[in-house]
KEKE-3310 file (N, C-alpha, C; in steps of 0.2 Angstrom, whole numbers, plus 5000, padded with zeros to 4 digits):
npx = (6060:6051:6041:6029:6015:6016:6006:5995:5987:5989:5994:6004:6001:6006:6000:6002:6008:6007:6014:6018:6032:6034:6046:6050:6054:6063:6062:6068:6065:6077:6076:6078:6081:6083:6097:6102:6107:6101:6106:6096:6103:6101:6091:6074:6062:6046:6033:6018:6009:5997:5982:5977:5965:5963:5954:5956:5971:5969:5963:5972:5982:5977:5974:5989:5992:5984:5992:6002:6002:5996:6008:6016:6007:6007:6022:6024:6014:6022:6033:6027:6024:6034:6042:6034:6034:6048:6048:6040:6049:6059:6052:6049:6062:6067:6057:6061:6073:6071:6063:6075:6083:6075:6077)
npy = (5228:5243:5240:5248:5251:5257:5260:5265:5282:5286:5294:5294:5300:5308:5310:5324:5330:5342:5347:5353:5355:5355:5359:5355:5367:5367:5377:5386:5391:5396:5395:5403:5392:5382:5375:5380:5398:5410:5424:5440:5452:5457:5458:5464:5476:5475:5485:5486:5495:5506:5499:5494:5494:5484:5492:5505:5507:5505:5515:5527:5524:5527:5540:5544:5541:5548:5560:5560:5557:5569:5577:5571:5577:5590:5594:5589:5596:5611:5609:5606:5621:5627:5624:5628:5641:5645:5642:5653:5663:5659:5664:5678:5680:5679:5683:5696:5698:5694:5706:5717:5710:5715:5728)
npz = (5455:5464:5470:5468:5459:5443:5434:5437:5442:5455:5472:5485:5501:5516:5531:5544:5560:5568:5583:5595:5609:5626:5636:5653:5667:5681:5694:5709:5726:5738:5756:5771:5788:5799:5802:5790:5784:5773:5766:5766:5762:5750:5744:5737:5743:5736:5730:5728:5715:5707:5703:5686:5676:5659:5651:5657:5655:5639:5634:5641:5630:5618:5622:5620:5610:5602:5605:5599:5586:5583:5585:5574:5560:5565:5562:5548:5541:5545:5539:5525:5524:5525:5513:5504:5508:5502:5489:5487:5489:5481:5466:5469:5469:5456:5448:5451:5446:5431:5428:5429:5419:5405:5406)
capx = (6055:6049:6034:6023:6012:6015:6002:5989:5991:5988:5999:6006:6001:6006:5997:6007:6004:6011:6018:6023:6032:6034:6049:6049:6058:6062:6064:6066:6069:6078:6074:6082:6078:6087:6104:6105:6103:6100:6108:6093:6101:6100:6081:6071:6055:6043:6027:6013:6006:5989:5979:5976:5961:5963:5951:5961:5977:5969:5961:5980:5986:5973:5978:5996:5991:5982:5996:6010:5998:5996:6016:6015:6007:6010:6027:6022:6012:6026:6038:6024:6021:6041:6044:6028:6037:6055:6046:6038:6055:6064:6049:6049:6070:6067:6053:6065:6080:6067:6063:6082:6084:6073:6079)
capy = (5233:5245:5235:5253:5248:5264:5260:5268:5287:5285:5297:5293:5307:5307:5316:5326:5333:5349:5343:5358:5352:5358:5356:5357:5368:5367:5382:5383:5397:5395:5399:5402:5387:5378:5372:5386:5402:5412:5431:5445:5460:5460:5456:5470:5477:5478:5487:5488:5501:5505:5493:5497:5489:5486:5498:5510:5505:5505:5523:5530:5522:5531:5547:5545:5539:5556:5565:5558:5560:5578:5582:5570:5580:5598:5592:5590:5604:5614:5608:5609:5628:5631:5622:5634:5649:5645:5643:5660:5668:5658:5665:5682:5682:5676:5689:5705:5696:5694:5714:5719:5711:5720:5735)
capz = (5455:5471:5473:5467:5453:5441:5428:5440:5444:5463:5474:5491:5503:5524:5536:5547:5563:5571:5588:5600:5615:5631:5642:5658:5669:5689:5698:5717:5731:5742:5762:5780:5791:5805:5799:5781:5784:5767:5767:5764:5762:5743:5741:5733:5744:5729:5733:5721:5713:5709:5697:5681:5671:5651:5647:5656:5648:5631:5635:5640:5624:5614:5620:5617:5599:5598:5604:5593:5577:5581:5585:5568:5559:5564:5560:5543:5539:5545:5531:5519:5522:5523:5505:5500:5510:5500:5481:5484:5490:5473:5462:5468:5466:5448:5445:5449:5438:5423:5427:5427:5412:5403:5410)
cpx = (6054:6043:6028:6019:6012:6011:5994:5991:5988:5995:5997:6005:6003:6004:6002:6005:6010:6011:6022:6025:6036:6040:6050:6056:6060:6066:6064:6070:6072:6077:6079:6078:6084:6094:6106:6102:6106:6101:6101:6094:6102:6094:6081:6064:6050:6037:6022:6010:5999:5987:5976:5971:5964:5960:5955:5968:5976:5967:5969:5983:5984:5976:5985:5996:5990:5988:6003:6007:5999:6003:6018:6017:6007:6018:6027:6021:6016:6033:6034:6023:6029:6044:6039:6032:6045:6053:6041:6046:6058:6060:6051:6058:6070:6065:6058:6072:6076:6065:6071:6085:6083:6071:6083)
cpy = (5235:5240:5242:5249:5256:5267:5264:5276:5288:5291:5295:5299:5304:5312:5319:5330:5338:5347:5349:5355:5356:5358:5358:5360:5372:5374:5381:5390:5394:5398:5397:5398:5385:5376:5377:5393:5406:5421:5435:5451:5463:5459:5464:5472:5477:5480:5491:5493:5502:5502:5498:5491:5490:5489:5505:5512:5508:5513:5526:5529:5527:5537:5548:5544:5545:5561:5566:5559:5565:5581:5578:5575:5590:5598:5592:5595:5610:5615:5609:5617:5630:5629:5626:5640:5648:5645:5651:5665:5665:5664:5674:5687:5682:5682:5697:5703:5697:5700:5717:5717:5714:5726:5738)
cpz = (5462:5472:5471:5459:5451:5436:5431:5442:5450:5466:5483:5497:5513:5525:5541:5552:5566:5580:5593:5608:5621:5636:5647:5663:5677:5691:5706:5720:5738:5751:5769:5783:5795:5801:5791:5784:5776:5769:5763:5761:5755:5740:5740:5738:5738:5729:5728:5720:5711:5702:5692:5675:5664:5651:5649:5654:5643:5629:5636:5633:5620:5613:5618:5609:5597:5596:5599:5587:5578:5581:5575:5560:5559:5561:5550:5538:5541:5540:5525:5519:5522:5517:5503:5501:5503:5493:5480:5483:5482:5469:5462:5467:5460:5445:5445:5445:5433:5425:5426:5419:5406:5402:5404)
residu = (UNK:UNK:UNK:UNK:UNK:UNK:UNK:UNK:UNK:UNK:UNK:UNK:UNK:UNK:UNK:UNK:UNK:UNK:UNK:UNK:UNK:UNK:UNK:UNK:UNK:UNK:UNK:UNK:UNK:UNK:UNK:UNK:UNK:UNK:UNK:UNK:UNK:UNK:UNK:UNK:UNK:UNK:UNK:UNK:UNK:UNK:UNK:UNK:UNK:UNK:UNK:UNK:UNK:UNK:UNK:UNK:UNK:UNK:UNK:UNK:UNK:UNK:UNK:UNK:UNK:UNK:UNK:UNK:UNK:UNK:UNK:UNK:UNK:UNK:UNK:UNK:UNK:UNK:UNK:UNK:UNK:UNK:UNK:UNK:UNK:UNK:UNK:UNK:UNK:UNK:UNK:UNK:UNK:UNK:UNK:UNK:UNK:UNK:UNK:UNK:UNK:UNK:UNK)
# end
């Protein structure tokens, strides 16, 4: 026998715990000093540009949100008035057949 008693309806439960781990990893720069020297002439100047709060971020986003809706829909509404425009041109081809006909 396992050793469970199975005349009882008891259930076996594990708690389990989520475990994110971190591993560590060594960076180093190297520098010109007495005995090594380290060639410069492929560094990058990098020269900062002007700070930019989140509210003003979220404000530029905004507007560009605006602007892509509006190209969006005007985009839109330009295919809906030229599928309108193209069922008047069918209608009124049809309309002078059904005249000709009953000519």
């Amino acid at each position: 026998s396992s050793g469970i008693n199975a005349e009882y309806g008891e259930t076996q439960t594990v708690t389990t715990k989520n475990v994110r781990s971190q591993t560590t990893s060594d960076t180093s720069t190297q520098m010109t000093k007495t005995g090594c020297w380290v060639s410069d002439r492929q560094d990058k100047v990098i020269i900062p540009g002007q700070y930019v709060t989140a509210d003003e971020k979220f404000s530029y986003m905004l507007k560009q949100v605006i602007v892509l809706q509006s190209y969006f829909r005007r985009w839109k509404a330009q295919k809906y008035v030229n599928s309108i425009r193209q069922d008047h041109i069918r209608r009124i081809e049809w309309e002078k057949k059904k005249k000709k006909k009953k000519k």
